[in-house]
C-alpha positions, -999 to +999 in steps of 0.1 A: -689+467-129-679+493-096-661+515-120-674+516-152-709+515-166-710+492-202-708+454-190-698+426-217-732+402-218-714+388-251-690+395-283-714+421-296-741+433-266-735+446-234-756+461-206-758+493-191-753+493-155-779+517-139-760+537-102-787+521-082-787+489-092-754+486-084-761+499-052-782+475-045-763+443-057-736+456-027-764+459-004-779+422-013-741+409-008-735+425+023-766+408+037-757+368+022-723+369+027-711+359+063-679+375+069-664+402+084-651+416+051-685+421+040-694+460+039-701+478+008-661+487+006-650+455+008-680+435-016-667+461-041-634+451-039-642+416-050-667+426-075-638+441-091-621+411-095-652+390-107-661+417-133-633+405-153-639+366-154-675+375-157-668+396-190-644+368-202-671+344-200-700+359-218-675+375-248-664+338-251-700+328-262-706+294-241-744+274-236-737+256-209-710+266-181-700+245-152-680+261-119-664+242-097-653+261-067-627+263-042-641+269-004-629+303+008-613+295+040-589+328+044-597+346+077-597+376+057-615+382+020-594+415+009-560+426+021-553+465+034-545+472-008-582+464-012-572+434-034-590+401-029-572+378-012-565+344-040-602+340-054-625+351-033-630+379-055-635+356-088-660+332-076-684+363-073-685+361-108-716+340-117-731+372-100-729+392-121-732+367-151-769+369-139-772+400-131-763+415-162-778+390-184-746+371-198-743+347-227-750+309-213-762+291-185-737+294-149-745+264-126-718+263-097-710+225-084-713+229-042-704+201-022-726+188+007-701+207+031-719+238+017-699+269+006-692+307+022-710+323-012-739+296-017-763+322-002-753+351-023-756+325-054-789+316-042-800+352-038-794+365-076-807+330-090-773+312-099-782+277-106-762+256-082-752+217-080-750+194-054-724+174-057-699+149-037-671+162-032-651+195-046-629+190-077-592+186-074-568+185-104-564+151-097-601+142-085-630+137-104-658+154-094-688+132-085-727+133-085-731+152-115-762+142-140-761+149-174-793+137-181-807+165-158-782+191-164-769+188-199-735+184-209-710+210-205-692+230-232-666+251-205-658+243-172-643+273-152-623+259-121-617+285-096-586+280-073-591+243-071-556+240-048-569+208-031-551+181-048-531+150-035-501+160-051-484+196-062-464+210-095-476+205-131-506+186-141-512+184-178-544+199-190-554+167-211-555+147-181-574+173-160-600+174-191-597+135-192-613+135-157-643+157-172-648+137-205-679+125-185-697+155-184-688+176-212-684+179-250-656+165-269-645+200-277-647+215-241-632+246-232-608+240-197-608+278-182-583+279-148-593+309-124-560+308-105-540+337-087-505+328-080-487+339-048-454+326-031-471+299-019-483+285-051-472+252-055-492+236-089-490+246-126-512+234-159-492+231-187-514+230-224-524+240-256-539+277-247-565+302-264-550+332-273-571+366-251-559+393-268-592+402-289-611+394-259-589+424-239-592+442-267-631+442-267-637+439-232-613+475-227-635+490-257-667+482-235-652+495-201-645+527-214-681+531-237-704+556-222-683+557-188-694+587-165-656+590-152-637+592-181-615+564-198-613+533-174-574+520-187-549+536-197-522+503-197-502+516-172-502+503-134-495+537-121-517+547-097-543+575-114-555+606-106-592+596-113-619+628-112-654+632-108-679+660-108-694+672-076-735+668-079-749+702-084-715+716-093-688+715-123-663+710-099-641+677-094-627+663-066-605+633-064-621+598-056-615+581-019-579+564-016-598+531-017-617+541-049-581+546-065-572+513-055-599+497-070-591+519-101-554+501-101-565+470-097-589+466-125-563+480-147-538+455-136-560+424-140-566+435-175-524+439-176-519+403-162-549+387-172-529+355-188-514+351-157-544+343-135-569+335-169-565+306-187-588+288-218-569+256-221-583+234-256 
């Protein structure tokens, strides 16, 4: 969404992404989220990283999406790369689901603790649940109605690290604690960036993303203002743009080009850090 200009809103449609009204989804973010990574450099950064899961989402076609958080706890939200630090780019996401008009209903679970984002949720209209307690892998989540809120045909967890134990959970028995609140045929979808610290794994039956790549690289680079978006390489690029009032280019802000190379490398390793577990 920062660097290109055709967002996904399913398999087929996508919306165009007008300069100032991205302008002013950074300015609304800046203002709702409480941090001190929260100028328009750093909100871009993560919006970066939610532009993906967002895309992923609405391509896949879902009615009726559930998201259960992690809290963002990190003293800092982006490192000196400009790459979001674990997920605090990704749970931005539902964002953007409504701010470009994607396929399906977002509703995010919160727990009574309350959550670093809840406000910028509030502010672009993402549906949000109270609930409990935040889901583990090894937790149910509780204080969910379906008879208000419908059953669930994907549940997105994002980080979800808090669990009573660490290493490989099978994905049946994390959809076994959801059976409650979902269809039978459920789609499981793990958020999870792994670091050197990274202690859990879910092993399962997994939906293969390379048409969704596919299509979501043919959107990307449709009617972009700066040329082809990625080029499936992780070398940083040279990227140009045009001057206003003049043909001539001039080479985007260091940070600019680091946003650049991360967006092509979460398309690169997106099976590392995406998951669609069936």
């Amino acid at each position: 969404m920062i660097l290109y200009d055709t967002h996904p809103t399913s398999m087929d449609t996508a919306s165009v992404i007008d300069p100032v009204d991205r302008l002013s989804v950074l300015d609304r973010l800046t203002k709702t989220i409480r941090h001190r990574d929260n100028n328009i450099d750093d909100i871009s950064a993560l919006l970066n990283d939610a532009s993906i899961i967002s895309a992923m989402i609405s391509m896949s076609e879902y009615k009726n999406i559930l998201v259960l958080p992690t809290p963002v706890t990190e003293e800092r939200l982006r490192n000196r790369k400009w790459e979001p630090t674990g997920n605090s780019g990704d749970l931005l996401f539902p964002i953007i689901h409504e701010f470009c008009g994607g396929t399906g209903k977002v509703s995010v679970a919160v727990a009574k603790e309350g959550h670093l984002y809840e406000d910028a949720w509030k502010e672009f209209n993402v549906n949000t649940i109270p609930v409990d307690n935040w889901f583990s892998l090894d937790t149910p989540i509780k204080g969910i109605r379906t008879s208000k809120y419908g059953k669930f045909d994907a549940v997105v967890m994002i980080g979800n690290r808090h669990s009573h134990k660490t290493g490989t959970f099978k994905s049946l028995d994390v959809r076994f604690r959801l059976r409650d609140i979902c269809t039978p045929d459920f789609d499981l979808i793990d958020v999870y960036r792994q670091n050197s610290k990274s202690r859990r794994i879910i092993k399962g039956k997994k939906q293969d993303l390379s048409i969704l790549k596919q299509r979501f690289v043919k959107y990307i680079n449709t009617g972009n203002r700066w040329g082809k978006i990625y080029s499936s390489t992780h070398k940083l690029p040279k990227v140009l743009r045009y001057r206003s009032r003049s043909t001539t280019p001039e080479l985007f802000s260091n940070k600019r080009r680091l946003t650049h190379f991360r967006l092509n490398h979460n398309i690169e390793q997106l099976e590392t850090f995406y998951k669609v577990f069936k």
